[in-house]
C-alpha positions, 0 to 999 in steps of 0.5 A: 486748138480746142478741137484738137485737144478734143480729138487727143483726149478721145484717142486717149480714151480710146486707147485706153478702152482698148487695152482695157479690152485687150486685158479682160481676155487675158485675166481670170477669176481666182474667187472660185479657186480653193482655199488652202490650208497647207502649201501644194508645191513642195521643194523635197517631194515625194510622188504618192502615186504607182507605176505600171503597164498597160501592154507595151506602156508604162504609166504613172497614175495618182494615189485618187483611185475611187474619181470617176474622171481621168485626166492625161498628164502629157510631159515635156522633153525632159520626161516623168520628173518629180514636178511632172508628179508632183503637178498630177498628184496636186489636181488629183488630190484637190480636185478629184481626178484620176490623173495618168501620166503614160510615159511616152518616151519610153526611156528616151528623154531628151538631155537636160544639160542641153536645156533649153536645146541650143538648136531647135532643129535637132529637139523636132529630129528627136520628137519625130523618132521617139514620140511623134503623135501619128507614131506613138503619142495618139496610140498611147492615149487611146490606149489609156481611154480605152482601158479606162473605158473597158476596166473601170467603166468611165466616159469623162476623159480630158488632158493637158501637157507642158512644151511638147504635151501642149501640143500632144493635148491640142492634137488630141482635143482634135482627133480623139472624140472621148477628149472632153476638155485640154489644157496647155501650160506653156506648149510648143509646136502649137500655132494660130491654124491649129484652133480651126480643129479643136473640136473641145474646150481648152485653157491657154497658159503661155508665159511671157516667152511663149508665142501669143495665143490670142488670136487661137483664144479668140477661134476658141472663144467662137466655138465655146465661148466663155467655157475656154480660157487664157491667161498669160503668166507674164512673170514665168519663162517657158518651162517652169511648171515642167521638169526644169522649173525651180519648185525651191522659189516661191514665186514659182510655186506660187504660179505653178499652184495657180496653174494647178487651182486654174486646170483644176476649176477648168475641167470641174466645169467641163467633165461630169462628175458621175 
């Protein structure tokens, strides 16, 4: 008996290692995140940033003109919202980035009475006519590095995205070289073989809807190490930080600003700044 009590406690103990373990790839370390003296996330906003075009594209760029570092914005389904704005506007002032928004869609978003899509075939017909990435979103991203690249003389390049833009980032992080850095905030379309191809570092921030990233966190963290991230926001549905979230609740402004400190320490670490 005493030695099956023995052998109870140590698959207790061991249990709880486990999930001691398994909790440690999921948290992160807010000690370095800005101290605020003013809420970022605002309910009535108004974007400060300017549109214009670059050839055949629009695109929204935040007001920070003078940083030597740009990140691209990549939206979700339901297209240039003022959250969408409001996000790059928050990084870009707190953290010192030209942020670029091209609008991939053109004029074409996707109905946001029909959201979250009742069939999920018919939201893959509608990415693949209007903003597949062979078709339209790699070419609208090269477009905007190189005319950072021949205007303005920048090299520090990185992205991130929401839903659909998760995944436009991760094929991005894959194919084109002057991406230094992704970030996805509860992305689509992205699955575990995915990982073997990202040639840079990338923070993962799925919500408790999403799929499990760790076994792709884990291919990162082989790659980069500790210089790659995840974190699971187990009280946030896909969506919230995009288009369709309530940026009146304040515990979604509470987690879209976290994602806003998160992105922004994340790509401090990974872009120069010079």
């Amino acid at each position: 008996m005493a030695t099956k009590n023995i052998l109870i406690q140590g698959l207790f103990v061991l249990l709880f290692a486990i999930c001691i373990t398994h909790s440690a790839k999921t948290i992160y370390d807010s000690s370095n995140f800005p101290q605020h003296n003013h809420k970022l996330i605002e309910s009535n906003y108004t974007p400060r940033g300017e549109e214009y075009t670059l050839g055949n594209l629009t695109v929204y760029e935040t007001q920070n003109r003078s940083a030597r570092r740009v990140l691209i914005h990549i939206y979700d389904i339901l297209g240039l919202s003022t959250n969408i704005r409001q996000v790059a506007d928050s990084i870009a002032e707190l953290h010192d980035f030209r942020v670029v928004i091209p609008r991939i869609f053109r004029e074409e978003y996707w109905n946001e009475s029909n959201f979250p899509p009742a069939n999920l075939s018919e939201v893959d017909i509608w990415v693949e006519e209007n903003a597949s990435w062979d078709k339209v979103a790699k070419y609208d991203i090269l477009n905007i590095i190189n005319t950072f690249q021949t205007r303005n003389n920048i090299s520090e390049f990185a992205i991130f995205g929401m839903c659909y833009g998760g995944f436009m980032s991760t094929m991005a992080a894959t194919e084109i070289p002057e991406i230094k850095a992704a970030g996805l905030v509860h992305p689509s379309y992205v699955t575990d073989e995915y990982a073997d191809g990202v040639k840079a570092p990338m923070y993962l921030l799925p919500t408790s809807t999403d799929a499990d990233f760790l076994p792709f966190y884990e291919v990162l963290k082989n790659k980069f190490g500790d210089n790659c991230g995840h974190r699971r926001i187990t009280d946030m549905v896909h969506g919230f930080a995009g288009a369709g979230g309530d940026f009146t609740d304040p515990l979604t402004v509470q987690r879209v600003e976290e994602v806003v400190d998160i992105l922004g320490v994340f790509f401090n670490r990974n872009l120069n700044n010079n």
